[in-house]
C-alpha positions in Angstrom: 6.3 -8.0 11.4 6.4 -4.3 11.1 5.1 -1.5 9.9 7.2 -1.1 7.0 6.6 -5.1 5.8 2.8 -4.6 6.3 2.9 -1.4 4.2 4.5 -3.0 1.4 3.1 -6.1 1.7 -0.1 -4.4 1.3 0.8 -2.2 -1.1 2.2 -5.0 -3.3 -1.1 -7.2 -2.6 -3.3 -4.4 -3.8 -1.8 -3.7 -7.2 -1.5 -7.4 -7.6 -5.1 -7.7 -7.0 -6.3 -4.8 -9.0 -4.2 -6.3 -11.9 -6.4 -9.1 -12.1 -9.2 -7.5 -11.5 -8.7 -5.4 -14.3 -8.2 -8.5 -16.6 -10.8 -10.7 -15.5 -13.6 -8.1 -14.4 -13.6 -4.5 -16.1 -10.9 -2.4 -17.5 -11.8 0.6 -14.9 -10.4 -1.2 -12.4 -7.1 0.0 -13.5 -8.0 3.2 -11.5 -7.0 1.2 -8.0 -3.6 0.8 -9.8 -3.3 4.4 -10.1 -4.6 5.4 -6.8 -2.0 2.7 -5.1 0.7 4.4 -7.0 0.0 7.6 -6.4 -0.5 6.8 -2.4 2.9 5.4 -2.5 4.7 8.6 -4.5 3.0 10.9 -2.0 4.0 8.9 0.8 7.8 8.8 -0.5 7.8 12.6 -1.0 5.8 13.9 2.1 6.4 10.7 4.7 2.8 10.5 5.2 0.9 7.2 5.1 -2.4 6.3 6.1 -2.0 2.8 6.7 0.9 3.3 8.7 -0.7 5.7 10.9 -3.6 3.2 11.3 -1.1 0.1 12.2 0.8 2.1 14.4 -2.7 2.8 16.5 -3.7 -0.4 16.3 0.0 -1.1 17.7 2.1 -2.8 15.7 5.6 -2.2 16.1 7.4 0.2 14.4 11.3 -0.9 12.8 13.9 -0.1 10.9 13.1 0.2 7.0 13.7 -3.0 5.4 15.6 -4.7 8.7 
């Protein structure tokens, strides 16, 4: 896998989990949502994202988006 798949894999994995959390534990928890969102707007606009700088140093290899 790449970077790109682990970033949206992620992504996807943490809004899923913050859903339920927000169901089943408190209503605050919608705050991840929001943060997760936000990451991934800034990221869009500026190209910068912190979990891809972190696999990329931990050396996972880098691809085409969505290939």
């Amino acid at each position: 896998m790449t970077v790109d798949k682990y970033v949206r894999l992620f992504a996807g994995l943490m809004i899923l989990l913050s859903i339920a959390l927000t169901h089943y534990v408190h209503p605050y928890w919608v705050g991840l949502t929001i943060f997760v969102g936000l990451n991934l707007a800034q990221s869009g606009l500026t190209n910068i994202c912190p979990l891809a700088s972190i696999l990329k140093k931990l050396g996972v290899p880098e691809g085409t988006p969505c290939s």
